[in-house]
N, C-alpha and C positions, 0 to 999 in steps of 0.2 A: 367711279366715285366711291363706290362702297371698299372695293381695294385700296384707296389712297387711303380713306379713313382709318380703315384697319392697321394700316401698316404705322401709321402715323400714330396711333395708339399706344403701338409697345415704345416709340420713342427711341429710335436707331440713332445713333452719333456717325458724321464724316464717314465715312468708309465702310459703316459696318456692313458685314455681307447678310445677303437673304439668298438660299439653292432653291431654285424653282427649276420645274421642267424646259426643257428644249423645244416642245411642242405642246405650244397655247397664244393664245393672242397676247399679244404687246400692250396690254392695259396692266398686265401684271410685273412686268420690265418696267413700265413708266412709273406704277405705283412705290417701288424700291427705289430706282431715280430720284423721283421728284421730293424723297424723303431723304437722301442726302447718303443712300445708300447704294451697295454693288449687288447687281444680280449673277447666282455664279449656277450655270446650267448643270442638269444632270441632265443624261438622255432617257431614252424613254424605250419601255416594254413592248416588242413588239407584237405582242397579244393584244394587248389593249391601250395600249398606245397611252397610257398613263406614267407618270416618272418610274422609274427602275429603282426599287428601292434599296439594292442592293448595292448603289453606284451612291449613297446619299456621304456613307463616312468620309470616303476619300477626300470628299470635297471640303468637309469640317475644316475649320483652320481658328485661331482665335477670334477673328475677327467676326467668324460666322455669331448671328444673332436669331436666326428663326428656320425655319425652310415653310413652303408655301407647297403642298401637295395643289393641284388642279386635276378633279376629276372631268375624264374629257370622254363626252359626246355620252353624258349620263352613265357611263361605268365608274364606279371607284376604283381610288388608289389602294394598293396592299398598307392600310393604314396602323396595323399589330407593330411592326417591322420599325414603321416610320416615329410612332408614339413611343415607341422601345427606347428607342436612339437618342429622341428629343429631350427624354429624362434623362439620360446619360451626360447628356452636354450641357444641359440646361439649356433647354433653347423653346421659344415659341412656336407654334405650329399656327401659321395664317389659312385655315382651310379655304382654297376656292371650288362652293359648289355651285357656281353660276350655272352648269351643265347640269346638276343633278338634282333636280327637284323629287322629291319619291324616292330617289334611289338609296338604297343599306346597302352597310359592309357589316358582315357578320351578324342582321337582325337590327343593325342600328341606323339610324337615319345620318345621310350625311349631312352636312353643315352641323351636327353637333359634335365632331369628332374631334375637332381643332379648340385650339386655347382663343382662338378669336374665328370668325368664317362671314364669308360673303356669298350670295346672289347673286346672280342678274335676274333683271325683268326686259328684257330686249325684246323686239318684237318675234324675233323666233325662239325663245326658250316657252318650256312650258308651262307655266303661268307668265302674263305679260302685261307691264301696263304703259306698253310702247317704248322707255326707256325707264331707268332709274334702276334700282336696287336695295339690295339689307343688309346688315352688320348686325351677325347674332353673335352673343358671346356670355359665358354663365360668370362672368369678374365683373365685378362691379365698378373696380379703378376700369376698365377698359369699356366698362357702358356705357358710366358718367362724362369719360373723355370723349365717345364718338357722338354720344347728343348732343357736346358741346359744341365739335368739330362742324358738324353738318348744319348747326344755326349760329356760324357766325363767331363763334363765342361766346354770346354774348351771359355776362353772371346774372347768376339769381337775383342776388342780392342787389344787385347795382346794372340794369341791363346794358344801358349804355356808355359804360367804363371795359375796357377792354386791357386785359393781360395777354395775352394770347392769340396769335392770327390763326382763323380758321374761315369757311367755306360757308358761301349759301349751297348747299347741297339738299334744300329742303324737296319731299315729293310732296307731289300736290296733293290736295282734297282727291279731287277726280281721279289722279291717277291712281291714288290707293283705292276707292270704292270700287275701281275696274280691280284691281288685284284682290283685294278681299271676297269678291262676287266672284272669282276662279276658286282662290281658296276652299271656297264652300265644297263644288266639286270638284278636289285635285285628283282624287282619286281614279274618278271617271274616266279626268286629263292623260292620267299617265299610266294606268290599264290601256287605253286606245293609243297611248305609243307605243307600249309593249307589241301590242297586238300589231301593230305596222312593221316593228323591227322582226318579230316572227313570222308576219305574211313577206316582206322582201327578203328573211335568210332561207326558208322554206322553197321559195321559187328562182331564186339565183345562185342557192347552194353547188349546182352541176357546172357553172359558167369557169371554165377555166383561169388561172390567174387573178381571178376577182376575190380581195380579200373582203372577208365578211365580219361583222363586229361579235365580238364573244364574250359569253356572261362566266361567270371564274364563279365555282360552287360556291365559293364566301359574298357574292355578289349578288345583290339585284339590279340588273342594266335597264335603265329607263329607255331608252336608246334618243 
């Protein structure tokens, strides 16, 4: 939900493209879809299994309108590289940090890295409040659009007159007070996934063929 939103924000026309990774789930495919857009793949780092950012020009074309980094499995993307590019072309940067709660690139926290970014709260990410998610974003055309988007539409001024089709996407009471009551301690949260991702590369580092997940020195991997 919070990727449809987003995308649906910058306002994509018929065709226009969005380069997201090769390897990520299919909610960020459906998001560029379902917005009237083409998804055009880059592949992906075999260090850390994050899009290759070396591979992002190539794919540029007019039509292109954003790229959507997806840090996967709590590592970030080489994001210098990617934010470099995106000024070059003028293009929007959709961050998805649904994986990285805690996690920096270069001292910074992700989901503030992009021109719009998403969450998950799924039941297995690190804060959780069983399903839903966030749309953070420092534009204010693109905050006032996505709180429009996720109730409905509906206007201030005139609640039930409608210009625009949008989404019951609302989270609940309950489910934010479970996500806020995490918030309190993320820290705790994602120190003791640290500590898990260090206790499994510590004791499977010897096993032959077994590839192990890797924190890149501009990195903090939440894992």
């Amino acid at each position: 939900m919070a990727l449809q939103v987003a995308v649906k924000c910058i306002g994509l026309e018929p065709e226009d493209e969005v380069i997201m990774p090769t390897f990520t789930i299919i909610s960020c495919a459906l998001a560029i879809i379902y917005n009237g857009g083409v998804p055009v793949l880059v592949d992906c780092d075999p260090r850390t299994w994050c899009m290759d950012v070396t591979q992002i020009e190539a794919k540029v074309s007019k039509r292109t309108r954003a790229i959507m980094p997806v840090h996967i499995y709590g590592h970030p993307v080489d994001m210098d590289p990617l934010i470099k590019l995106a000024q070059k072309h003028n293009l929007v940067i959709i961050e998805d940090a649904a994986e990285a709660h805690g996690a920096e690139y270069k001292g910074r926290k992700c989901g503030g890295l992009g021109d719009i970014s998403c969450f998950s709260f799924y039941a297995n990410k690190i804060i959780t409040t069983g399903e839903g998610g966030m749309v953070l974003t420092n534009n204010p055309e693109y905050a006032e659009k996505a709180r429009s988007l996720r109730n409905l539409c509906f206007r201030k001024e005139h609640r039930f007159y409608h210009t625009e089709l949008g989404y019951n996407f609302r989270l609940t009471n309950l489910q934010a007070a479970i996500g806020l009551a995490q918030l309190e301690r993320v820290d705790e949260l994602v120190n003791r996934k640290c500590w898990m991702g260090q206790a499994y590369t510590e004791r499977l580092r010897d096993v032959e063929g077994l590839e192990l997940p890797v924190e890149e020195p501009w990195a903090k991997n939440v894992f």
